[in-house]
C-alpha positions as CSV (number, residue, x, y, z in Angstrom):
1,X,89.4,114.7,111.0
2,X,88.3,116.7,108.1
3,X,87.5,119.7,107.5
4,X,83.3,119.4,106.6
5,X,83.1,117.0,109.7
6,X,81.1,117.4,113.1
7,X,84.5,116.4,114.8
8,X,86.4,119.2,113.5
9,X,83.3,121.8,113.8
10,X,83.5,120.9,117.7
11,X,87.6,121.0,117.7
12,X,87.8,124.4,115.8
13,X,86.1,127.0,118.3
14,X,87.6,124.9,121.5
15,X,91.4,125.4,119.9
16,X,90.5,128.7,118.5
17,X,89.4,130.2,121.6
18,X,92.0,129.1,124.1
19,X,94.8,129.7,121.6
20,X,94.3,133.7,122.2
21,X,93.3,133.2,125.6
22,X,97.2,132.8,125.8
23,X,99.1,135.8,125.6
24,X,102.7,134.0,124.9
25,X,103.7,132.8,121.7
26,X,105.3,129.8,123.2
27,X,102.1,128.5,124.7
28,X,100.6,129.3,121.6
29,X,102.9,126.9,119.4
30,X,102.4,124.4,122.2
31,X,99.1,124.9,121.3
32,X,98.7,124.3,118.1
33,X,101.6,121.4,117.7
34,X,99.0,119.8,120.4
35,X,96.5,120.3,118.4
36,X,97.7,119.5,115.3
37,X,99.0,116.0,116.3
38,X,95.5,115.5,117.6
39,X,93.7,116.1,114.3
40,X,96.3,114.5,112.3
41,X,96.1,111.5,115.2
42,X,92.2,111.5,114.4
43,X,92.9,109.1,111.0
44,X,95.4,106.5,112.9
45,X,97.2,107.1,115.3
46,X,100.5,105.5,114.4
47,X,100.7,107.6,111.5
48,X,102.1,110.2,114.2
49,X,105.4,108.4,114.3
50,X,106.3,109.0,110.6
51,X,105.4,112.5,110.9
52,X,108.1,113.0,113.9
53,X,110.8,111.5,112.4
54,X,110.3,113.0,109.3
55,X,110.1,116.3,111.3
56,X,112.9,115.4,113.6
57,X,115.2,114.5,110.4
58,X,114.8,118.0,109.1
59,X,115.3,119.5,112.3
60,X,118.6,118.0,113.4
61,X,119.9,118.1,109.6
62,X,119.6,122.1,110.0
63,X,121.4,122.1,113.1
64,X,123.9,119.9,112.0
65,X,124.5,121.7,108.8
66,X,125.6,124.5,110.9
67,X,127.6,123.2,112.9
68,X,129.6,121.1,110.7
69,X,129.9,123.1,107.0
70,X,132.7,121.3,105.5
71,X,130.1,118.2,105.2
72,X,127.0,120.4,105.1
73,X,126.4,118.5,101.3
74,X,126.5,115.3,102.6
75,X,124.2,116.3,105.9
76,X,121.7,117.2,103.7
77,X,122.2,114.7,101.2
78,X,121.2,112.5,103.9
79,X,118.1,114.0,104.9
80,X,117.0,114.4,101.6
81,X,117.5,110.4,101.1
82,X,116.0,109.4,104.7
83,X,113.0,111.5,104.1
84,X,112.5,110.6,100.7
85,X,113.3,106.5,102.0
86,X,110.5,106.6,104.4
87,X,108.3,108.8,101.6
88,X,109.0,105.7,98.9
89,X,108.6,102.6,100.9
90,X,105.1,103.7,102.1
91,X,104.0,105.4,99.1
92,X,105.5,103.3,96.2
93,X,107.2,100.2,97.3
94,X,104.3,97.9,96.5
95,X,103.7,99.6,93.2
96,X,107.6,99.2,92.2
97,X,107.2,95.2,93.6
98,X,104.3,94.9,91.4
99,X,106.1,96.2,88.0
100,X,108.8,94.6,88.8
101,X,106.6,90.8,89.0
102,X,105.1,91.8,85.5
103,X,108.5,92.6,84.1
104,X,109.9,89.2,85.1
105,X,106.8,87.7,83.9
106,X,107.1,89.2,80.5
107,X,110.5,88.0,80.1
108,X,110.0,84.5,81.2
109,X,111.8,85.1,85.1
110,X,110.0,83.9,88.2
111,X,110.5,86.4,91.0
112,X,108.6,86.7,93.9
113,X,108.8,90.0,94.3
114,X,107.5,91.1,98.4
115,X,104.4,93.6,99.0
116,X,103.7,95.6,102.0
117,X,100.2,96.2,101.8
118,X,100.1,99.2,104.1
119,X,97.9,101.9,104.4
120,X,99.4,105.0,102.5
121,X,99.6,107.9,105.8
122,X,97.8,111.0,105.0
123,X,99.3,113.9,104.0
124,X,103.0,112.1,103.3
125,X,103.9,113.6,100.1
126,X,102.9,117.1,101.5
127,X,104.6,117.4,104.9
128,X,108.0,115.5,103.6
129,X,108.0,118.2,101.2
130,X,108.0,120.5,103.6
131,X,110.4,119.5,105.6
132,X,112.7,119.1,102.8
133,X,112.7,122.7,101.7
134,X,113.6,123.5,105.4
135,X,117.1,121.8,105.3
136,X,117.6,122.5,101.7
137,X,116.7,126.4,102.4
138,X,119.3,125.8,105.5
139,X,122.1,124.5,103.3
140,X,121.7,126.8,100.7
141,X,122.1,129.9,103.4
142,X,118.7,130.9,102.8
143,X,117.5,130.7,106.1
144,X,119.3,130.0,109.6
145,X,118.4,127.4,111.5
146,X,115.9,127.3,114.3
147,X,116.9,125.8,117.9
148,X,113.2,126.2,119.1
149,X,111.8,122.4,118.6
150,X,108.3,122.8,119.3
151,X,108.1,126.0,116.6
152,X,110.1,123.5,114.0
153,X,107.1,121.2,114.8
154,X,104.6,123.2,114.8
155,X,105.7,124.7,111.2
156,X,105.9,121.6,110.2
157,X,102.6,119.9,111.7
158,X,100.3,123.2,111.5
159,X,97.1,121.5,110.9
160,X,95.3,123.4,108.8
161,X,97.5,122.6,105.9
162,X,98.8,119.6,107.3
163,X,97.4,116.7,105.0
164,X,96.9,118.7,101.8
165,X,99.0,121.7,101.7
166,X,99.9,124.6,100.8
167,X,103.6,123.0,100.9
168,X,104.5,125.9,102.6
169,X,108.1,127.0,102.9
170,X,110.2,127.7,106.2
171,X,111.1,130.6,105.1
172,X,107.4,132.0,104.9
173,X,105.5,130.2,107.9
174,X,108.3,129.0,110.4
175,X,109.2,133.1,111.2
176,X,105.2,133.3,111.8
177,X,105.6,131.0,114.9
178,X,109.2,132.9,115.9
179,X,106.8,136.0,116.7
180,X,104.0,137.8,118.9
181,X,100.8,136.9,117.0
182,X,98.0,139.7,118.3
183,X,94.1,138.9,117.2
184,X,93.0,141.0,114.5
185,X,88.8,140.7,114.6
186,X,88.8,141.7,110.8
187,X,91.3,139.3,109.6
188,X,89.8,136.7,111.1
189,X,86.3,137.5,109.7
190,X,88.0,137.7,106.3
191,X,89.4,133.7,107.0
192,X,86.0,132.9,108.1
193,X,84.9,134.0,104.6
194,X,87.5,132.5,103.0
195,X,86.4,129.3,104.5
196,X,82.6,129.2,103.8
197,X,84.0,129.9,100.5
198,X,86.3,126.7,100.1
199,X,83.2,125.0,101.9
200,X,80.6,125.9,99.4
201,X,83.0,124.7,96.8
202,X,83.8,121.0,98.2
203,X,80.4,120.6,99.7
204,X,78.2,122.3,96.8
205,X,80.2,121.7,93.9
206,X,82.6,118.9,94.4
207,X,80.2,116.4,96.4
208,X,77.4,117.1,94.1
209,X,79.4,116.2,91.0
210,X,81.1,113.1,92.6
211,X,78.2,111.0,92.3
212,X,77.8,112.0,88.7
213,X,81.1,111.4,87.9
214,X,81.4,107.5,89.3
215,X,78.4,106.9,87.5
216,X,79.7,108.0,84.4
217,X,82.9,106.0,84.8
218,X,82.3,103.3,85.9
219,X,79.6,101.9,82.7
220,X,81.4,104.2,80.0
221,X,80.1,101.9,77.0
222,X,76.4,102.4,77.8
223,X,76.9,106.1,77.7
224,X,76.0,108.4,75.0
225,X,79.0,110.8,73.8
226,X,77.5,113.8,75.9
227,X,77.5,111.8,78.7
228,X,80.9,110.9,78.8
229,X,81.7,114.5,77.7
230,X,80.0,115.9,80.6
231,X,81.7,113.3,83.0
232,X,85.1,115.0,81.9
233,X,83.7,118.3,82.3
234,X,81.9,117.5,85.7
235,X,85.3,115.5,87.2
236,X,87.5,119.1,85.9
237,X,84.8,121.0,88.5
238,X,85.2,118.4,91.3
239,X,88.8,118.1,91.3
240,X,88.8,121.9,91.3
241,X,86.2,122.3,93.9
242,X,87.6,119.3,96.2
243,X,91.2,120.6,96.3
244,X,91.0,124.4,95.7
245,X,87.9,124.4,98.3
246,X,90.4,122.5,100.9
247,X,92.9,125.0,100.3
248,X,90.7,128.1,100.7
249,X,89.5,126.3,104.0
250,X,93.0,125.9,105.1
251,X,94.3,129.2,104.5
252,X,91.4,130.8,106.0
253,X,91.6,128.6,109.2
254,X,95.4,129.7,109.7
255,X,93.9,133.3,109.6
256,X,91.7,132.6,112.7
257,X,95.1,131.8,114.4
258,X,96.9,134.8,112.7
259,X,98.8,133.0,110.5
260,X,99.4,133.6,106.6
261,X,99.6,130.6,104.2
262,X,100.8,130.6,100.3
263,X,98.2,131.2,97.8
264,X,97.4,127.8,96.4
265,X,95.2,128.1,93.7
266,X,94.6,131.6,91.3
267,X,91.5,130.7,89.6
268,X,93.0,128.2,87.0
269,X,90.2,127.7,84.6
270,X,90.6,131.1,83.5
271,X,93.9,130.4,81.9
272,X,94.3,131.2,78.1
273,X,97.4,129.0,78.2
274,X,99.0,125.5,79.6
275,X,102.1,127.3,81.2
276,X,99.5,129.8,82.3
277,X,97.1,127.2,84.0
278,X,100.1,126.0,85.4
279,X,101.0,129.3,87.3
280,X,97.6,129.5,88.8
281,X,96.9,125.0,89.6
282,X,98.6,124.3,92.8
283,X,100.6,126.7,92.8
284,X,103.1,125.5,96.1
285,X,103.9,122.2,94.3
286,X,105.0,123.7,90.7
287,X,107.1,126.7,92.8
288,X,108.7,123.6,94.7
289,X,109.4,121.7,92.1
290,X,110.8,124.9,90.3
291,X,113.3,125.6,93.2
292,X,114.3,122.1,94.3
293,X,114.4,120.2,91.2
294,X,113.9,122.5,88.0
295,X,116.3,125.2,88.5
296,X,119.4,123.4,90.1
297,X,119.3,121.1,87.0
298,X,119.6,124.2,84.9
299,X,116.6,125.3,84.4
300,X,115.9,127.1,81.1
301,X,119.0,128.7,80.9
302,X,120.8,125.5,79.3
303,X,121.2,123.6,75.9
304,X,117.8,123.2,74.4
305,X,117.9,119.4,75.1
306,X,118.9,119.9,78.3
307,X,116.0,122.1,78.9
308,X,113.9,119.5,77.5
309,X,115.4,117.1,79.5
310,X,115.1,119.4,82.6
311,X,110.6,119.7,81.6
312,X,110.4,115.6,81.6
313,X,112.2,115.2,84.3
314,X,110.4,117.6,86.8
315,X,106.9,116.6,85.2
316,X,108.4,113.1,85.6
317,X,108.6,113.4,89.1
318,X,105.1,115.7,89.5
319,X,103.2,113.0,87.9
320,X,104.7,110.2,90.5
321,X,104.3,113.0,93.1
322,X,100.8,112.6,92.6
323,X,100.5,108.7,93.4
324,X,101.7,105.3,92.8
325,X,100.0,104.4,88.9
326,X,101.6,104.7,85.1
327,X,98.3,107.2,85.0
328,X,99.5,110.3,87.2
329,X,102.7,109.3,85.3
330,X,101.3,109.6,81.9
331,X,99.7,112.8,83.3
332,X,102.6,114.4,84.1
333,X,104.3,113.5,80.8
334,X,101.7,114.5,79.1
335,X,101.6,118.1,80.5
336,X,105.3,118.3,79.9
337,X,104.9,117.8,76.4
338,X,102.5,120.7,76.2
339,X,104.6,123.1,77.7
340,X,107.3,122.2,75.7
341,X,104.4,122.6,72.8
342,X,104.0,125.8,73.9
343,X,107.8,126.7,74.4
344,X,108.6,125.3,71.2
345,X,105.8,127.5,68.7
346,X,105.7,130.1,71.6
347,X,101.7,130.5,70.3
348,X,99.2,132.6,72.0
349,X,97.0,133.0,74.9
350,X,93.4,130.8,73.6
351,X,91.1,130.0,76.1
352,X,89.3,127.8,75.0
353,X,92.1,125.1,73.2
354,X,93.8,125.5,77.2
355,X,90.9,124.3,78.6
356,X,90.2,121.4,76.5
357,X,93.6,120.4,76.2
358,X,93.5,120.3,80.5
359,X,90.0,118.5,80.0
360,X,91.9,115.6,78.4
361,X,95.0,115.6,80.8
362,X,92.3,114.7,83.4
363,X,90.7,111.5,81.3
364,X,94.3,110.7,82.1
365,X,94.8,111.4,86.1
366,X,90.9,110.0,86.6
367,X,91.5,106.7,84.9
368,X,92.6,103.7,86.4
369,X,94.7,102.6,83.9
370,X,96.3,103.7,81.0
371,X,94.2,101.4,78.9
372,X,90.9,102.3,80.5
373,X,91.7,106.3,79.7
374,X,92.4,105.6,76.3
375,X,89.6,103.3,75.8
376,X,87.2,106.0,77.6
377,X,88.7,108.8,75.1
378,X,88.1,107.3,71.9
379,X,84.4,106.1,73.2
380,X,83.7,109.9,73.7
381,X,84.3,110.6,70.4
382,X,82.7,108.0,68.6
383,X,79.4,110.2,68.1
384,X,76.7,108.1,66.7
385,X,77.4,105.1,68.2
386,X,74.1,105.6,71.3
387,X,72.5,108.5,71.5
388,X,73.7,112.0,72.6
389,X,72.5,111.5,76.2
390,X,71.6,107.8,76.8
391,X,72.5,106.5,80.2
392,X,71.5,108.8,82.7
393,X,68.8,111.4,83.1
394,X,69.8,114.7,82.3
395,X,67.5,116.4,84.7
396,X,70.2,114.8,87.2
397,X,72.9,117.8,85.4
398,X,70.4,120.3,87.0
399,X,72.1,119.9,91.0
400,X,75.6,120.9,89.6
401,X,75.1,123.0,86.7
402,X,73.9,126.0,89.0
403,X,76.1,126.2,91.2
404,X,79.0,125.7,88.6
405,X,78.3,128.9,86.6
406,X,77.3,131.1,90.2
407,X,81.0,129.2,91.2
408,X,82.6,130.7,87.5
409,X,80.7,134.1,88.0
410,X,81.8,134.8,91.2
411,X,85.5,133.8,91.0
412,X,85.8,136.0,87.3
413,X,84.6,139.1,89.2
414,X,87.2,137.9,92.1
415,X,90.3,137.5,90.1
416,X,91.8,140.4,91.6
417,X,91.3,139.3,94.7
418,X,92.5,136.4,96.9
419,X,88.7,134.5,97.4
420,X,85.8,135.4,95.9
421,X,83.8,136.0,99.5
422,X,86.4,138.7,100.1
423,X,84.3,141.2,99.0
424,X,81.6,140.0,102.3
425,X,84.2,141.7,104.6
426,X,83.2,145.5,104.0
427,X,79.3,144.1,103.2
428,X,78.3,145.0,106.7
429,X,79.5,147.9,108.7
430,X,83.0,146.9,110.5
431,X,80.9,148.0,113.6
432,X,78.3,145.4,113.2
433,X,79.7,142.5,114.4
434,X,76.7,140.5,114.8
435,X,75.1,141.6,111.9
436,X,78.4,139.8,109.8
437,X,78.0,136.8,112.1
438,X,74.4,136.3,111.0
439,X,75.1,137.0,107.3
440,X,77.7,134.1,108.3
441,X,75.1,131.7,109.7
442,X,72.8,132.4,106.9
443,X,75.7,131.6,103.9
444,X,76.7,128.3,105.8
445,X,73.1,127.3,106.1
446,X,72.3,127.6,102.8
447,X,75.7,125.4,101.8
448,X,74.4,122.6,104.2
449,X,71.2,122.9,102.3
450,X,72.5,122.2,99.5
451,X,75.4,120.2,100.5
452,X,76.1,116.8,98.5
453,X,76.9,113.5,100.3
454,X,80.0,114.0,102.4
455,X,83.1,112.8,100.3
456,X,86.6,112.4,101.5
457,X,89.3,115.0,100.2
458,X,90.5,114.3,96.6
459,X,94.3,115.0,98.1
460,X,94.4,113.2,101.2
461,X,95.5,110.0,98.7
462,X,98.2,112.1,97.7
């Protein structure tokens, strides 16, 4: 079920309005774990399996750390490998096989190395995460274990940001469900906002340049320079639109249900430097990979080539993070070796140079192969070889470009605030409920007007 379906536009007023039809927090968090199994359900049902034991893994780890501390290393050592065994074997066992058959091959070996072929469950990399901080956070003293089962579940499951974040941490969101929840009507206007916001951004922006974009790619020798130029630019605003736009959607869906999610994205494009952007791009992941992996190795207060080593390895593991292909690998490398760039000559903020250098980072994470992104690369900068703009009609740039710059307009007035619809809140009188409702109908009409072809979410791959 996604967000910018029929399915979930039927599923979020019916959930919504018995949720505070209960007065008891319990029956809430029976609620939404109901719920939330139920949306996540809606994509294949057998997917809920992995999801409860992954859950249940964290959950009796915490317990058990508790109870026995002498061995509370090893407890969690084992969680961490069981969740991260179940994480691997669906997400990169088959890729792993396959390397491992064109090693052999190279040196002369026959191996027959076994595939799975399964379908990758949505949302893996994000809930194991979650769950992972949770017994970490509970070995580290950080946060006591919770004996409630269905608010453990629910924390984990929560649906909103179930299949592409925020990662959210127990010690932010699990407390949420440990207390009274009371509807506040101007909160939940505000998340309303923030939604139609994240919706105009997937559905506007995002679906509209999609098209563009696989054109572009896929017939990059009979494109001119500024075509292949613009599919860069074009792919930098989808990916922004698709995965920002889900997380606005999702953290102003947990407001309906008065529940506050991390901040995911702080308007990234504005960055005038790579360790910058990185502060502001998915924000949950870098934190987590900061507290879990970064800092425990060290961090920056070691050796400089064990803080170099410390970068690689993190970025390492955010690249394969991101899916199963040398690409999001090279990716991640590469963006390591920019920040240690950046450490290194320590230069100043430059807008421009950030966003170019993140422009080619995503030649690398768009490409199917390594090969394919170098070969697109040095076919966008072989000026002369076609025309400028031959390939596609540039009238087509007209359906994106518009809402692109009303997109970067709106968000550069916003940047001290969390969305930039937040402002809509105080637009109409806070006694004029139905004159903010129409203002509401009238801003999602005019997103399915212009709405491109429904597109699955970027993230769910991931």
């Amino acid at each position: 079920m996604q967000f910018n379906s029929l399915e979930f536009i039927v599923f979020l007023p019916i959930v919504f309005a018995i949720y505070w039809s209960l007065n008891n927090r319990r029956h809430q968090n029976v609620l939404v774990l109901a719920a939330s199994y139920l949306f996540y359900g809606w994509w294949e049902w057998r997917f809920l399996l992995l999801i409860a034991i992954t859950t249940a893994c964290s959950f009796s780890s915490g317990l058990l750390i508790q109870r026995f501390c002498s061995v509370r290393k090893w407890i969690c050592g084992v969680n961490v490998v069981l969740n991260l065994a179940i994480l691997a074997v669906f997400k990169y066992f088959d890729f792993f096989a396959d390397n491992l058959h064109a090693l052999a091959t190279v040196l002369g070996w026959h191996i027959d190395a076994p595939t799975l072929n399964i379908v990758l469950p949505v949302g893996i990399s994000f809930y194991t995460f979650q769950a992972l901080s949770y017994a970490i956070d509970v070995y580290r003293g950080r946060i006591s274990p919770t004996r409630e089962v269905v608010d453990f579940f629910a924390y984990i499951s929560f649906f909103p940001q179930l299949v592409a974040g925020p990662i959210e941490r127990a010690t932010e969101l699990l407390p949420q469900f440990q207390r009274p929840r009371h509807f506040d009507q101007d909160r939940a206007i505000d998340g309303v906002w923030q939604m139609l916001w994240g919706a105009f951004k997937k559905m506007v922006i995002a679906d509209n340049c999609a098209p563009l974009v696989d054109a572009i790619w896929a017939h990059p020798h009979e494109m001119g320079s500024g075509w292949l130029a613009m599919g860069v630019l074009l792919f930098a605003f989808q990916i922004y639109g698709d995965f920002s736009g889900y997380s606005d959607m999702a953290i102003g869906c947990a407001r309906l249900f008065g529940i506050d999610l991390t901040r995911n994205f702080n308007y990234p494009y504005f960055a005038r430097t790579i360790p910058d952007f990185w502060r502001r791009w998915h924000i949950s992941l870098t934190t987590w990979f900061r507290d879990y992996v970064y800092i425990p190795l060290g961090g920056n207060r070691c050796a400089k080539p064990m803080v170099m080593r410390n970068v690689l390895l993190v970025w390492l593991l955010s690249g394969l993070w991101h899916g199963a292909n040398w690409t999001f690998v090279c990716w991640g490398l590469y963006h390591a070796a920019l920040l240690l760039f950046y450490r290194a000559l320590k230069l100043r903020g430059n807008w421009l140079l950030t966003f170019v250098l993140v422009l080619i980072g995503w030649v690398i994470f768009r490409a199917p192969s390594i090969a394919q992104a170098v070969d697109y690369l040095a076919v966008m900068v072989r000026v002369g070889h076609l025309p400028l703009w031959q390939g596609m009609d540039i009238g087509r740039l007209g359906v994106v470009a518009l809402p692109i710059v009303m997109m970067l307009m709106a968000e550069y007035r916003a940047q001290d605030r969390q969305h930039a619809l937040q402002c809509c809140t105080t637009t109409v009188s806070r006694h004029m409920l139905w004159g903010r409702l129409a203002l509401m109908a009238v801003v999602a009409q005019v997103i399915l007007m212009f709405a491109g072809t429904q597109s699955q979410f970027i993230y769910f791959q991931f």
